[in-house]
Backbone as CSV, one residue per row, in Angstrom:
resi,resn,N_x,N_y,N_z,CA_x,CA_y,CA_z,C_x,C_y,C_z
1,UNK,65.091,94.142,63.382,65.341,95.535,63.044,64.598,95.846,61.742
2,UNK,63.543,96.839,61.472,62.789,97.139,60.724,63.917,97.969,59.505
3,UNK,63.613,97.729,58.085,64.256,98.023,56.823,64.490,99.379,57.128
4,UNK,65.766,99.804,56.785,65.690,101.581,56.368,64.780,101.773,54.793
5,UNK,64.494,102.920,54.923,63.882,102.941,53.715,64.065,104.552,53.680
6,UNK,64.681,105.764,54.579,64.545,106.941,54.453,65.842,106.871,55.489
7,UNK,66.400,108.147,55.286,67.608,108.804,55.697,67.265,110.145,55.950
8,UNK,67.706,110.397,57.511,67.865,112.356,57.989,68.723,112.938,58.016
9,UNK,69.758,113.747,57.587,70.782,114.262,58.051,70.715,115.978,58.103
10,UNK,71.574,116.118,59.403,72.058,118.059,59.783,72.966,118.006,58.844
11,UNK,72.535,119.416,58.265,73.455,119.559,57.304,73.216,121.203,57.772
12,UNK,74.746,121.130,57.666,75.125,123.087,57.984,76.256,123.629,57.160
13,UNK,75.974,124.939,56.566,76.817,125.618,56.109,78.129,125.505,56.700
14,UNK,79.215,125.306,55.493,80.726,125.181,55.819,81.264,126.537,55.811
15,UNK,82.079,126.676,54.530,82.600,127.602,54.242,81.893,129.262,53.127
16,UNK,80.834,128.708,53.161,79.905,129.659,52.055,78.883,128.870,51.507
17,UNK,77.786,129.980,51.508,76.420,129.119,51.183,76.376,127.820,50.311
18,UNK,77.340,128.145,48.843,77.588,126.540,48.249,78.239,125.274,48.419
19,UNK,78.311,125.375,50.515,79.538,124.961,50.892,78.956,123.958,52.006
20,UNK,78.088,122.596,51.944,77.770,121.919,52.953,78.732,120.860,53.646
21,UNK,78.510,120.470,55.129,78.304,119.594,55.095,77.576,118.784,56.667
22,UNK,77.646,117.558,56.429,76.885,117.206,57.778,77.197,117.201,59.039
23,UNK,76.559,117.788,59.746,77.032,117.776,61.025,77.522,116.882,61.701
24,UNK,78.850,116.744,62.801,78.723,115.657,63.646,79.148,116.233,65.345
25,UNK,79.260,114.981,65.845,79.065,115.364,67.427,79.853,114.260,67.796
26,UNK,80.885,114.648,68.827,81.932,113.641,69.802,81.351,113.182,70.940
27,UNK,81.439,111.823,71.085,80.698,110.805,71.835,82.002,110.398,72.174
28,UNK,82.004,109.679,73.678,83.104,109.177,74.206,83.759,107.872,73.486
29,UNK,83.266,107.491,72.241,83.909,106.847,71.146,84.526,107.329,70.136
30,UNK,84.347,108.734,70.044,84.977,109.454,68.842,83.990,110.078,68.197
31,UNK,83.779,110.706,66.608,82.717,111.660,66.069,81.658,110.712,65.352
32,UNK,80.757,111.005,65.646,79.856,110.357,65.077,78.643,111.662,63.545
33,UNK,78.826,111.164,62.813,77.375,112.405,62.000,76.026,112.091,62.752
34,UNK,75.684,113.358,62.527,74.225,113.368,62.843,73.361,113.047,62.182
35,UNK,73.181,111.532,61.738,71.673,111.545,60.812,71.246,110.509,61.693
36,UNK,70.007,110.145,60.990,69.074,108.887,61.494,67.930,108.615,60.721
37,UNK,67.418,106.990,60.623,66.952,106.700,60.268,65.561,106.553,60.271
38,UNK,64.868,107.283,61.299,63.625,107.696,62.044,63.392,109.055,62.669
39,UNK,62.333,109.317,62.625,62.072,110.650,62.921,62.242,110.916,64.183
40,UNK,61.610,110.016,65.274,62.118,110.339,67.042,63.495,110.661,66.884
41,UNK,64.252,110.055,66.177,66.211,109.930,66.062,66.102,111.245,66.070
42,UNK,65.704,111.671,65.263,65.673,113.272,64.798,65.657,114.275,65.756
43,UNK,64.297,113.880,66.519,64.107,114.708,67.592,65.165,114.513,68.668
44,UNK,65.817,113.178,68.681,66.911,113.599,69.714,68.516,114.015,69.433
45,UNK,68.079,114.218,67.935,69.733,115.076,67.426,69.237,116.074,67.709
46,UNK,67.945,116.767,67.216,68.018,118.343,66.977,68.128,118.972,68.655
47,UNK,68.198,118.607,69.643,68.339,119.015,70.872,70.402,119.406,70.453
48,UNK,70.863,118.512,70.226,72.258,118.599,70.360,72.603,119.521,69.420
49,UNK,72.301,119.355,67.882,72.283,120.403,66.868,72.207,122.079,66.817
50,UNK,70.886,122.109,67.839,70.920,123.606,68.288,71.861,123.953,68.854
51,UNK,72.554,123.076,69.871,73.742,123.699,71.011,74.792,124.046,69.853
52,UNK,75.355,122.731,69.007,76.261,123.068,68.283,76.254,124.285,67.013
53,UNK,74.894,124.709,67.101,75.021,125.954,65.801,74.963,127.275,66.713
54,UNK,74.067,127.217,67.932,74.732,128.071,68.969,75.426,128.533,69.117
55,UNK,76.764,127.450,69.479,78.189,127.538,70.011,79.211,128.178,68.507
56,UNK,79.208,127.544,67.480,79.736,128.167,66.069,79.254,128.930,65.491
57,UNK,77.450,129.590,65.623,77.589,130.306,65.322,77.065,130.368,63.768
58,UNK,76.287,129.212,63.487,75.484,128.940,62.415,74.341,128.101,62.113
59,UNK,74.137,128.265,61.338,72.455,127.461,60.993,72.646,126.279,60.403
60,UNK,71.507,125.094,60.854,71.432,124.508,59.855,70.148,123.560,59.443
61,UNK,70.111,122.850,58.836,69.001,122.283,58.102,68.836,121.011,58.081
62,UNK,67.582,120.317,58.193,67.549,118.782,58.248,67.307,118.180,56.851
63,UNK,67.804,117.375,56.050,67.646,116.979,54.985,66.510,115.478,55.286
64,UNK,65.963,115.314,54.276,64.932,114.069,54.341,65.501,112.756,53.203
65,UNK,66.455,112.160,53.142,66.353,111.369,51.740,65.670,110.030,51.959
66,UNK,64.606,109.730,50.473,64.372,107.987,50.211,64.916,107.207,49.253
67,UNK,64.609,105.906,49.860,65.129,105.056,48.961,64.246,104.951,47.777
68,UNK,65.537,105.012,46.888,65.374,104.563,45.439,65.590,103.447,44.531
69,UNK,66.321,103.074,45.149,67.380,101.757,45.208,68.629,101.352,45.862
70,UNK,69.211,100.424,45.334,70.290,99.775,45.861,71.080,99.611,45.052
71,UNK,72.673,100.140,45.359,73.963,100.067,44.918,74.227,98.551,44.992
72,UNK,74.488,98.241,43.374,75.329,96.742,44.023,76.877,96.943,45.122
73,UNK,77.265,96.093,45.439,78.730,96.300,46.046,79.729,95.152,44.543
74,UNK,80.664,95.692,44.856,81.427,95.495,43.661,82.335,94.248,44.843
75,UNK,82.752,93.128,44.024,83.805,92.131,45.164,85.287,92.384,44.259
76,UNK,85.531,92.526,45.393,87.389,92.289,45.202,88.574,92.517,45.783
């Protein structure tokens, strides 16, 4: 499995423009968010994404983030 090194996520207006957050979608396992770690990923959220801003009735936006580093994890 090739390194992440970049992150996508839908991100749609909540409650008012200063008001995000990321989209997700129910899979017969429960909700999953919509991001991914590759751009094809992308192309096969934004098919589902449209339905869901469709259906509610709002917009939303794909965010791009890279890596900068790494969080240690703290033990205990």
């Amino acid at each position: 499995m090739p390194k992440i090194t970049e992150m996508f996520a839908f991100v749609a207006e909540d409650k008012g423009p200063d008001d995000e957050g990321i989209m997700t979608m129910h899979t017969g396992d429960g909700w999953m968010p919509m991001v991914g770690a590759d751009v094809s990923r992308v192309g096969d959220l934004k098919v589902i994404a449209d339905r869901i801003a469709e259906k509610i009735g709002t917009s939303y936006k794909v965010l791009h983030f890279k890596l900068v580093g790494e969080l240690p994890l703290s033990e205990g």
